[in-house]
C-alpha positions as CSV (number, residue, x, y, z in Angstrom):
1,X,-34.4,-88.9,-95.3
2,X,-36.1,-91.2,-97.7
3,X,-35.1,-90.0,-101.0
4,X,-33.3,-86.7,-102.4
5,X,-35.0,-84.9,-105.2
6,X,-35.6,-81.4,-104.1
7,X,-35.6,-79.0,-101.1
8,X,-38.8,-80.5,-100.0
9,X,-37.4,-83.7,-99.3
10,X,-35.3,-82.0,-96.7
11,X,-37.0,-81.8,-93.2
12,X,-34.9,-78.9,-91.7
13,X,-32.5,-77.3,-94.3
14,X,-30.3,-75.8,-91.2
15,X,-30.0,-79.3,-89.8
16,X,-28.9,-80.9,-92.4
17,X,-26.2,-78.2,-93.7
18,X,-25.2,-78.7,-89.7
19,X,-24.7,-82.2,-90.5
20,X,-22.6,-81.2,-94.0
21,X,-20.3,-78.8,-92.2
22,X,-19.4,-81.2,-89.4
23,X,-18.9,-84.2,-92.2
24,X,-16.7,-81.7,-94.2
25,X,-14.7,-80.9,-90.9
26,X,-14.3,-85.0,-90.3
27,X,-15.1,-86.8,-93.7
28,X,-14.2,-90.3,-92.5
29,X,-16.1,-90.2,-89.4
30,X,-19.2,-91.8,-90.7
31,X,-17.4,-94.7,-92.1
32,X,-19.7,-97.3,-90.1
33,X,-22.7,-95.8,-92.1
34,X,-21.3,-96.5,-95.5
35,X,-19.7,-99.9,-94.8
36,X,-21.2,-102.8,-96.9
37,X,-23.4,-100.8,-98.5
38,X,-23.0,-100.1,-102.3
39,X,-24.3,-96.9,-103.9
40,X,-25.3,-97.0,-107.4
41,X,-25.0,-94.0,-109.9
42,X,-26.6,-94.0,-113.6
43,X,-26.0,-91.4,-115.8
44,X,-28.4,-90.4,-118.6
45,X,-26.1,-88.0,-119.5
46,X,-22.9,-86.2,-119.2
47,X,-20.9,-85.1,-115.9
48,X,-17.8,-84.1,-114.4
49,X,-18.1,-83.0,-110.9
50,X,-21.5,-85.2,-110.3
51,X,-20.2,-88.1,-111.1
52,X,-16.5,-88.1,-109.3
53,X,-17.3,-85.8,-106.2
54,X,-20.5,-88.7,-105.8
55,X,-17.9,-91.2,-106.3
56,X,-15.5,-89.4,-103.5
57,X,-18.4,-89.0,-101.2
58,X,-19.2,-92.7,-101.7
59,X,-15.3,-93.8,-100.7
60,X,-15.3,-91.3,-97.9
61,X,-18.6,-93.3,-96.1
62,X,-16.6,-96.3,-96.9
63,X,-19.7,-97.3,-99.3
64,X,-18.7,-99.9,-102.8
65,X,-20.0,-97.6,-105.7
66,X,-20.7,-98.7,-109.5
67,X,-21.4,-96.3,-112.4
68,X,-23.5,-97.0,-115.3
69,X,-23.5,-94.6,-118.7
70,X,-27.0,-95.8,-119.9
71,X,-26.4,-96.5,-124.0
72,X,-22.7,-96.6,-123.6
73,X,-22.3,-98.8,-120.9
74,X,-25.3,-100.7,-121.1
75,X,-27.5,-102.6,-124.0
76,X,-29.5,-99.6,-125.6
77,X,-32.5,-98.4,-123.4
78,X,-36.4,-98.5,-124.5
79,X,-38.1,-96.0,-122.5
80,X,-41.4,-96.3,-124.3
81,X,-44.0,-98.5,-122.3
82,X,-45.8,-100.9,-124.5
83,X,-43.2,-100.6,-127.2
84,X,-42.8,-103.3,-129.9
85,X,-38.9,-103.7,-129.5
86,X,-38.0,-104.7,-133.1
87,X,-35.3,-101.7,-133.7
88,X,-32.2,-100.8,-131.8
89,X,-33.3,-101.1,-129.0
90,X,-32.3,-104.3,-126.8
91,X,-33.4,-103.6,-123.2
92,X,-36.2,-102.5,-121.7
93,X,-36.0,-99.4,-118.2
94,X,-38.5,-101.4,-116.8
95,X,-36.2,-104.4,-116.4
96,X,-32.5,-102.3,-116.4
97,X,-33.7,-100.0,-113.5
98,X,-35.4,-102.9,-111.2
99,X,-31.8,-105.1,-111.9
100,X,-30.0,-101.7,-111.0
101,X,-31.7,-101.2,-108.0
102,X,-30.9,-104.7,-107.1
103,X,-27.6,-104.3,-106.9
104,X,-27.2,-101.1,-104.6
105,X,-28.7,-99.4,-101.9
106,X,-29.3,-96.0,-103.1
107,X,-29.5,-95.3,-106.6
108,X,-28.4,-91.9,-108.0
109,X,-30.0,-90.9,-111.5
110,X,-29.1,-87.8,-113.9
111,X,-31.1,-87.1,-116.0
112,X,-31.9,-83.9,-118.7
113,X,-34.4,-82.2,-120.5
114,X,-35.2,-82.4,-124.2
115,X,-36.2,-78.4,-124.0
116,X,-38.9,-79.2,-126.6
117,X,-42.1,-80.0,-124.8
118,X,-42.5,-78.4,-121.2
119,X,-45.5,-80.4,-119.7
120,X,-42.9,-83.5,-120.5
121,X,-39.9,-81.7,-118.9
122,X,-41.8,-80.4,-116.5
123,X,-43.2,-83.6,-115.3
124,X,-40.0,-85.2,-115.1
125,X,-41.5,-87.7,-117.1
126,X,-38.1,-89.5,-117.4
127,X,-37.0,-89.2,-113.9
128,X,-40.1,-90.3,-112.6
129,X,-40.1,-93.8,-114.4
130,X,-37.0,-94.2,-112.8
131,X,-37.8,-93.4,-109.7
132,X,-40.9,-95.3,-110.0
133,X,-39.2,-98.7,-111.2
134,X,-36.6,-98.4,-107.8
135,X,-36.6,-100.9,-105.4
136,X,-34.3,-98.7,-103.3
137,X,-34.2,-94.6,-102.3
138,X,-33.7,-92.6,-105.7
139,X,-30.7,-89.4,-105.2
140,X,-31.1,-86.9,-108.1
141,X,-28.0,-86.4,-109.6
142,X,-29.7,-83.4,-111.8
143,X,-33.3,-84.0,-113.7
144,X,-35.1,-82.0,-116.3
145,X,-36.1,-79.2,-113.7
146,X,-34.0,-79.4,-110.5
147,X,-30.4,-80.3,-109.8
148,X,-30.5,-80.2,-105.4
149,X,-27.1,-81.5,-104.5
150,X,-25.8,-78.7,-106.4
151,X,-27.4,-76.2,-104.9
152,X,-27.0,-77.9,-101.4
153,X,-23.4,-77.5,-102.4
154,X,-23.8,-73.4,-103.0
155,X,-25.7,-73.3,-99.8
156,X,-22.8,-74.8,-97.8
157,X,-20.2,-72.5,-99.4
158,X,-22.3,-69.3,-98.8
159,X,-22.9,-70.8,-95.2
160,X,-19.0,-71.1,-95.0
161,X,-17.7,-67.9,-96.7
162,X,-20.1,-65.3,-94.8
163,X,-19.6,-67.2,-91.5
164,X,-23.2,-68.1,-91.0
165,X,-23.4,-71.0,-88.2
166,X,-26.8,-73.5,-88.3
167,X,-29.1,-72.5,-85.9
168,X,-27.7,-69.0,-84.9
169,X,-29.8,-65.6,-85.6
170,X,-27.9,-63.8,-88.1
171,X,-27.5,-60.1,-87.3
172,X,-27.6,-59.5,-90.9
173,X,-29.3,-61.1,-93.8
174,X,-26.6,-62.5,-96.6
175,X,-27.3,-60.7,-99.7
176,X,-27.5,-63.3,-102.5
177,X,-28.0,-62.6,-106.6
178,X,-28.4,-65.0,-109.0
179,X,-27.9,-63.1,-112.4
180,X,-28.8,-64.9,-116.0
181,X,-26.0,-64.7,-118.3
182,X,-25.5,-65.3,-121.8
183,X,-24.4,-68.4,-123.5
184,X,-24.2,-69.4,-126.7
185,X,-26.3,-72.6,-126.6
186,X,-29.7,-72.9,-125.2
187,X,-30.0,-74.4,-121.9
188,X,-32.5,-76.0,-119.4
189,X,-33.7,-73.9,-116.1
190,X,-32.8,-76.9,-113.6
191,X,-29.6,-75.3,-112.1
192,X,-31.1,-72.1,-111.6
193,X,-34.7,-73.7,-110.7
194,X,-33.2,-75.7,-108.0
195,X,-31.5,-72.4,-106.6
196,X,-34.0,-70.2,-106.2
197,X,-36.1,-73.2,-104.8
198,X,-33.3,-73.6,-102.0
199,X,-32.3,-70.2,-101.5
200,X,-36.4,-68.8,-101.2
201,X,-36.4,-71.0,-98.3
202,X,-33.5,-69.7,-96.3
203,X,-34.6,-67.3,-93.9
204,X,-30.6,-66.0,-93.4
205,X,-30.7,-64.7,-97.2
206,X,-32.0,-61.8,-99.0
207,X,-32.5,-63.5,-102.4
208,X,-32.5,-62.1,-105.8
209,X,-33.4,-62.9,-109.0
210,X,-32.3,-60.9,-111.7
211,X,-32.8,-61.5,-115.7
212,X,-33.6,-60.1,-119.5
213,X,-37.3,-59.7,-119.9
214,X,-39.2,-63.5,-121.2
215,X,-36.5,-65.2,-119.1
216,X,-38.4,-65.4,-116.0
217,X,-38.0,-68.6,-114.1
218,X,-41.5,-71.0,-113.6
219,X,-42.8,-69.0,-110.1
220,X,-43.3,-72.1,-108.2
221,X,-39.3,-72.2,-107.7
222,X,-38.8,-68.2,-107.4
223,X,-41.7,-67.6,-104.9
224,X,-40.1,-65.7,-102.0
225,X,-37.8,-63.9,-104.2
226,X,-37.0,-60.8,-105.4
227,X,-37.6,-60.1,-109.3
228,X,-35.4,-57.4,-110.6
229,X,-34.2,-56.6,-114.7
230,X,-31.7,-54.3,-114.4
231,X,-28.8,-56.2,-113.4
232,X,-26.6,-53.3,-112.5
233,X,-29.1,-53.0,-109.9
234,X,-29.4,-55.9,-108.7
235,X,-25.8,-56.2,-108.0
236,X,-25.6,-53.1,-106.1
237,X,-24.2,-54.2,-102.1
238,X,-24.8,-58.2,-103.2
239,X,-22.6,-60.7,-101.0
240,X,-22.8,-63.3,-103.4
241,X,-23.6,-63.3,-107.4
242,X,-24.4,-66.4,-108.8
243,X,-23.9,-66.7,-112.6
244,X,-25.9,-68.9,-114.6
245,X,-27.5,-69.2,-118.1
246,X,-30.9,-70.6,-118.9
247,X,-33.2,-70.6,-121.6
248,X,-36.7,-69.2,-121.7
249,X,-39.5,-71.0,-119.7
250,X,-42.4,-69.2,-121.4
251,X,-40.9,-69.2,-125.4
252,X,-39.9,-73.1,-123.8
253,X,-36.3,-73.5,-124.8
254,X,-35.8,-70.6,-126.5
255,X,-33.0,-68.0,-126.8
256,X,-34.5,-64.3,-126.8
257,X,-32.0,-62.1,-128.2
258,X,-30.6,-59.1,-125.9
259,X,-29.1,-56.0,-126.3
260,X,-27.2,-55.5,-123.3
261,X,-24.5,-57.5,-122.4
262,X,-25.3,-59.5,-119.4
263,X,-21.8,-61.0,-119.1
264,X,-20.3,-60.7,-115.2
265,X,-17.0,-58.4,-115.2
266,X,-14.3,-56.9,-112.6
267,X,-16.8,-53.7,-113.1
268,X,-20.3,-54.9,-112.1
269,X,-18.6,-56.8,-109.1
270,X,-16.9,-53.6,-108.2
271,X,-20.9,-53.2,-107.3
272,X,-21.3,-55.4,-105.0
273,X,-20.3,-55.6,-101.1
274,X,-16.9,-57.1,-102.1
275,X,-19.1,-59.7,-103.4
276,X,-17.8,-63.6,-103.9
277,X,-18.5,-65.1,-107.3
278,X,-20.1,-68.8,-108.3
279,X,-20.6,-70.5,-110.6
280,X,-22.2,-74.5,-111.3
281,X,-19.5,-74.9,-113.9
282,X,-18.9,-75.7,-116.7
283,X,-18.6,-71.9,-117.2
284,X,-17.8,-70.2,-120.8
285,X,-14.8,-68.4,-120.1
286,X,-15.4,-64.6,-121.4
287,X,-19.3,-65.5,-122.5
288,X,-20.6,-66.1,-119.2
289,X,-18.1,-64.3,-117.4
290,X,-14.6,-62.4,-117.8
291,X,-11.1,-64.0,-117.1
292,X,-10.4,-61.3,-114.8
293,X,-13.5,-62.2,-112.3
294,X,-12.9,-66.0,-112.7
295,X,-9.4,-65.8,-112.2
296,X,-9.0,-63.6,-109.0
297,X,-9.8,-63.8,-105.6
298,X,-13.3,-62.4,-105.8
299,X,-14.0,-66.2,-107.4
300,X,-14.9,-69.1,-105.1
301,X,-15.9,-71.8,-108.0
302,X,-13.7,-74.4,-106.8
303,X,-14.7,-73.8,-103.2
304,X,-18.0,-74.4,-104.7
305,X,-17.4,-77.4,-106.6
306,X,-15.2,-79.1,-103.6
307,X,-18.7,-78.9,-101.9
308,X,-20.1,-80.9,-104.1
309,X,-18.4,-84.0,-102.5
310,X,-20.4,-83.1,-98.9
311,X,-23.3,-82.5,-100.4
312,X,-23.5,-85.8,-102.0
313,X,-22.1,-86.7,-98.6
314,X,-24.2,-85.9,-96.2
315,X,-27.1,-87.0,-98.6
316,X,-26.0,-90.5,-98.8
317,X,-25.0,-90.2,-95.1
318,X,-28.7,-89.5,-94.0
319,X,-30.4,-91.7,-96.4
320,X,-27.9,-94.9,-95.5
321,X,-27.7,-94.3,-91.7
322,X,-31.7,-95.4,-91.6
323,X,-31.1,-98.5,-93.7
């Protein structure tokens, strides 16, 4: 692996969630791989689980690691090329990313969307100047349109909670939702872009999409899937519902109002096959989904965000072991 910015810089998804499940089952194995090697991670924005489960996954390779809060860490950034730098502005990407990228051996970048004009979003005009400036491979740590260690991370804890094992012919196909929810803000479609770009893929699932009319996801990342608008539906004999908000990609950035109430309850996962939920978190507690799903048994979010450490892991893992 040469670089980690979507599904398609995976080779074979089942070999590498292989690899993830046996570094999860032996996390300090692989310590040869990490050793005198320093990973860095710069952060455009904010984050929680990104930024400490990469930091664990670093330690457990036995990698240095150093983290970067571009503006508040740093001299503030110019991104503009041929920009006359006579305001705030003190330091130019050009010469922070290449210095960055000196000083580690994979570089992991998060980045977000401005939700105000798509074709810029949309060709990750920010995270490709970053990548494009890097001396050294580029991790995406979540860009304007796809976040992939994340939904690495999902695909790991469906592999793990409905016993699929790499490589094996399932008897059954795992029936997978992903449901939009409400929210009060408006957010970007990368978390549940990145999903339906993974999940598409994976011949073991039965993938569904399922969301308000004018909140259809771009169809490059849902081609595969099913499209349904009735979420009650949808739910019916599901194995997994993934809950997520996003904003609309065709009113870009908008928030359509809705009639129904799209928030996950005890009652619509009654629905499902005694169905797991999951979540990316942050989650809005009784917006996105009720207490009483979150809460009991039927919830698997911090299953899911444990992952997030062998994602990043086995990422770094396969990207440092050819260096």
């Amino acid at each position: 692996m040469k670089q980690f910015t979507s599904v398609y810089d995976v080779e074979n998804i089942d070999e590498l969630l292989k690899t993830a499940l046996e570094i999860k089952a032996n996390p300090f194995a692989q310590q040869e791989v990490g050793k005198n090697k320093t990973i860095g991670l710069i952060f455009f924005n904010p984050s929680l689980r990104t930024r400490l489960s990469s930091i664990k996954a670093a330690y457990n390779l036995s990698a240095n690691v150093w983290v970067l809060n571009a503006g508040a860490d740093s001299w503030t950034l110019e991104m503009a090329d041929g920009a006359v730098m006579n305001g705030d502005t003190q330091e130019h990407i050009t010469e922070a990313i290449k210095v960055m990228s000196a000083y580690c051996d994979v570089l992991g970048v998060r980045t977000f969307p401005k939700l105000v004009d798509r074709d810029e979003d949309y060709n990750e005009v920010m995270f490709n100047k970053v990548k494009g400036l890097s001396s050294v491979p580029v991790v995406s740590l979540e860009s304007a349109t796809l976040h992939p260690l994340q939904s690495f991370a999902d695909l790991i804890t469906i592999a793990e909670k409905s016993g699929y094992t790499p490589g094996e012919k399932s008897a059954k196909k795992v029936k997978v939702v992903m449901t939009w929810a409400p929210h009060p803000k408006r957010l970007p479609q990368a978390v549940p872009n990145s999903f339906a770009q993974w999940f598409s893929k994976v011949d073991w699932v039965d993938f569904t999409v399922v969301q308000p009319k004018g909140y259809e996801l771009d169809a490059k990342f849902t081609d595969g899937a099913t499209i349904e608008y009735d979420q009650e539906e949808a739910l019916k004999d599901a194995d997994f519902v993934y809950a997520k908000n996003w904003s609309s990609y065709e009113n870009y950035g908008e928030v359509i109002p809705q009639d129904k109430d799209w928030q996950v309850t005890m009652e619509k996962m009654d629905l499902t096959n005694k169905g797991k939920f999951m979540h990316c978190l942050p989650v809005r507690r009784n917006v996105v989904v009720a207490d009483e799903v979150l809460d009991s048994d039927t919830s698997i979010v911090i299953d899911e965000a444990t992952n997030r450490i062998f994602s990043a892991q086995t990422v770094f893992h396969e990207i440092l072991k050819n260096k």
